[in-house]
Every structure is written in C-alpha cells, then in structure tokens.
C-alpha positions in Angstrom: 94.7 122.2 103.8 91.8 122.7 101.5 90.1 119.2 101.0 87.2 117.5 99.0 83.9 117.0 100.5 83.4 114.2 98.8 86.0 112.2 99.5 88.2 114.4 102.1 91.5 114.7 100.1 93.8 117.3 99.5 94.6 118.6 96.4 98.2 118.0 97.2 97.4 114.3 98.1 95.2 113.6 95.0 98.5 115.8 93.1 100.5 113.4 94.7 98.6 110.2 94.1 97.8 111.0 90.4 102.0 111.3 89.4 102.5 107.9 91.1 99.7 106.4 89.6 100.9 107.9 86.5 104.7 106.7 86.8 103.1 102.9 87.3 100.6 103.3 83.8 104.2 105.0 81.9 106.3 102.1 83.3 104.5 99.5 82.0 106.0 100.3 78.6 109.5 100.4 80.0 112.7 98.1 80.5 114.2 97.1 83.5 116.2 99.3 83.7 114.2 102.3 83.1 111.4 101.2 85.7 114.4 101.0 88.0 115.7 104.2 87.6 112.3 106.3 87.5 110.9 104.4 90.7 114.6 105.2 92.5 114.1 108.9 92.1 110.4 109.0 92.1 110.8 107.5 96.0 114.1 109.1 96.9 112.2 111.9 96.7 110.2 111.9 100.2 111.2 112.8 103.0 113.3 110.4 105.3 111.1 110.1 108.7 111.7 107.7 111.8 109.1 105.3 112.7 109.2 107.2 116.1 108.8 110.1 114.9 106.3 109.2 112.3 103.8 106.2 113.6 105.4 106.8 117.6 106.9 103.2 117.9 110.5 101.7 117.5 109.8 99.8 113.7 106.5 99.8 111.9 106.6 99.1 107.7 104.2 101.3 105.7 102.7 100.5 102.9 103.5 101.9 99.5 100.1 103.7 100.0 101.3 105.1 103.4 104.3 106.1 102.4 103.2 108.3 99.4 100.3 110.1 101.2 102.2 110.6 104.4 105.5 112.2 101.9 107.9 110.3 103.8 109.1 107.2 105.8 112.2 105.3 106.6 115.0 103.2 104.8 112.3 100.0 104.8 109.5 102.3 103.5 111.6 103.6 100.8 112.2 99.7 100.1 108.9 98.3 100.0 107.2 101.7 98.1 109.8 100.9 95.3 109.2 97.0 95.5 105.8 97.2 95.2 105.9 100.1 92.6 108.0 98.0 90.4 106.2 94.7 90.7 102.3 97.1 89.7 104.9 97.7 86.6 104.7 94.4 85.7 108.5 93.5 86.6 109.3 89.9 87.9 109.2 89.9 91.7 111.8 87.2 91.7 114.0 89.7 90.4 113.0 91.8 93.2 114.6 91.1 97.0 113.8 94.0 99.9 117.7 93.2 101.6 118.5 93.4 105.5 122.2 94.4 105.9 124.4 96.2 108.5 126.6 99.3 107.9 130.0 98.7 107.7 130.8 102.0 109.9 128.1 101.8 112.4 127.1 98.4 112.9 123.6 99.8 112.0 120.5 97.9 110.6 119.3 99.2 106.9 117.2 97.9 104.3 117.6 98.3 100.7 115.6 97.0 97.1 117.8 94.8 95.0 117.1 93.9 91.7 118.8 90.3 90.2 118.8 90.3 86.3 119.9 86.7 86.8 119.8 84.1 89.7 123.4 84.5 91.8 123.9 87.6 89.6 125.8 90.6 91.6 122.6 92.9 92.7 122.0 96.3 92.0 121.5 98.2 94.8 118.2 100.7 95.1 118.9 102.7 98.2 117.3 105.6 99.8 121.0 107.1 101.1 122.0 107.6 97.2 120.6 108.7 94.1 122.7 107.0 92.1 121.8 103.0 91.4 124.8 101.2 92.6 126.2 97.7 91.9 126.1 95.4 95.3 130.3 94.9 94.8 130.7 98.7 94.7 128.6 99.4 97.8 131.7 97.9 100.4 129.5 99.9 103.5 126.7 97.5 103.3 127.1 93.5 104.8 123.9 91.7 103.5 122.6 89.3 106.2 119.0 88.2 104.4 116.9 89.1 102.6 112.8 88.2 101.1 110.5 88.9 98.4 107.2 87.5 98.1 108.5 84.0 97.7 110.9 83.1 100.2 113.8 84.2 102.4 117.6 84.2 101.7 120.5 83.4 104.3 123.2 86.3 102.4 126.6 84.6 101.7 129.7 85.5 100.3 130.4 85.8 96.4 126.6 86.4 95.6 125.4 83.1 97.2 122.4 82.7 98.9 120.9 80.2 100.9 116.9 79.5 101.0 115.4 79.5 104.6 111.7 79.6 104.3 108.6 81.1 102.8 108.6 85.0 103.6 105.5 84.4 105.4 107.4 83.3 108.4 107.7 87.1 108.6 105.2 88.0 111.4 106.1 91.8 110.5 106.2 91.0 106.1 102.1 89.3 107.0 101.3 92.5 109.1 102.1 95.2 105.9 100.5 92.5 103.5 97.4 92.3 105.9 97.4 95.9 105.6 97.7 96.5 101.6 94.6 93.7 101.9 92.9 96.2 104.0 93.6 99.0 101.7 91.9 97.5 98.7 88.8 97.2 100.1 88.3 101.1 100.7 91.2 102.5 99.7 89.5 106.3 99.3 89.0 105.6 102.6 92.2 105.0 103.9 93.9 107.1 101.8 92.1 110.2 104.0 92.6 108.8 107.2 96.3 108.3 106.3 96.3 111.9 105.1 95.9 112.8 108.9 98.1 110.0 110.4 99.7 112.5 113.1 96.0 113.0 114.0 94.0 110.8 116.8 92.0 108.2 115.0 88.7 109.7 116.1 89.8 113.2 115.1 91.2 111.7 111.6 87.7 110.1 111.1 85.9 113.0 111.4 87.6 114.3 108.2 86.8 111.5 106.2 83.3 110.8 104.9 82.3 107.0 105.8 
C-alpha cells in the first residue's frame, strides 16, 4: 500500500474518498429520485463484511466514514452510509427512516433505508441484498418491526401505519455512531488513516498516521 507522508493515506483511499465526495457535491443538483438511485449503487457496491469478522464483536454500526475507507460493512452500515449520504445531499431526513425488520424465511434481523415521499406513504425500500430499488408492498420477505431517523422512533404497523415511541436518542447504540461522526469532524484526516488500518492494533495503526 503506497501511502502519503503527509497525511498517511492510500491512493486507493484518497481514490475512494474523492468519488464519494464527488457523488454528494453532483447530488445536490438532483431529485429524489436520482439521489436515491446513485447513493443505492454507489453503496451496494462494497463489500458485505460481518461485524465479527470486521470490528471482532457481535453488532457494531460504522460510520458512513468507516464504512467507505474500510470498502465494506454489514446490512446496517449499508443503511446508515446511504442515510447519511443522502441527508449531505440535502434531502429531507424525515423522508429518510434506517428500518429494523425480520426475514420472512429466516426469522433473521436486517436493516434497510426507506425513503417516504409522503407521511403514511408505502416506502421504498433501499437495501443492500438488491440492486434494484423496491416498493415496501413488493418486498413480502421483509416484516418491519421499527424503525428511526434523527427525529424519533416508529412502532411498524400494518397498512403503512406507524406509531411514534420516542426520540431516537433513546438509542444507546444510534448516540454511540453519532458520538462517533462528532469525533470524526474534529480530525477527520486523522481518522480517516487509522480507519485505513482498522484490522491493525491501535498502537500499530497509529504509527502509520502522522499526529
């Protein structure tokens, strides 16, 4: 890996950082639907990676930051990179829900984005499983059970009815990845390079990056 001495980034990673940085300054200019669709594919493109396998515990969120330096993550990673993608874009985050459900098949926990044009509309369905950007009534594998944005949490219900529970705050795990964006923005050259080595120790990572 051939880095900078100045800043002790990869070509790859700067590569990497510059088109998503790039995708947010295009998008700016574009409809919903458009920012939608660009994010989706821009994101599906990592690489899916267990938080076990990945950060060594049972479930950690990375940041969007993360995520993109790292090339890869899980279904919630996929969900927050696009959320907060789409919200530096400019969109609305009340149209904007990250969406805790269980597959139909597998009694499985996943996370998708879903975007509301309207209040109570039918989602649509931003999922790291498939490319294509699906309707919420067309994805019959997925039973909503909540879901959050920055403003509050939903109770799912049946015929596109929600119920509000609480602020999202209330999420010890939603206040850890915000804590951690916070942390970010201080030094985010920084960070960016010790993320770079994330499957390092955090000594060794350190010695790569200039303080």
């Amino acid at each position: 890996m051939e880095t900078s001495m100045s800043d002790g980034l990869s070509t790859e990673t700067k590569q990497r950082l510059e088109q998503w940085e790039s995708l947010i300054v295009l998008g700016v200019k574009w409809s919903d639907r458009q920012q939608l669709t660009a994010v989706n594919n821009f994101i599906n493109r990592l690489d899916y990676v267990s938080d076990n396998e990945q950060w060594h515990t049972v479930d950690y969120w990375a940041t969007p930051l993360q995520t993109i330096v790292t090339k890869g993550g899980d279904c919630e990673d996929f969900a927050i990179a696009k959320y907060f993608t789409l919200v530096a874009m400019g969109m609305d985050e009340k149209k904007l829900r990250l969406t805790y459900a269980k597959t139909i098949n597998t009694n499985t926990s996943h996370i998708v984005l879903t975007y509301f044009e309207q209040a109570n509309a039918d989602p649509l369905v931003l999922d790291n499983l498939h490319p294509r950007i699906m309707p919420a009534y067309e994805r019959q594998d997925l039973q909503p059970v909540y879901s959050f944005n920055a403003k509050g949490i939903w109770l799912e219900k049946r015929e596109n009815r929600t119920q509000y529970l609480a602020r999202s705050s209330r999420l010890t795990i939603w206040r850890e990845l915000l804590n951690k964006m916070n942390v970010e923005a201080a030094d985010e050259t920084r960070m960016v390079c010790l993320y770079q080595y994330y499957d390092l120790d955090n000594p060794v990572a350190k010695a790569y990056c200039p303080s």
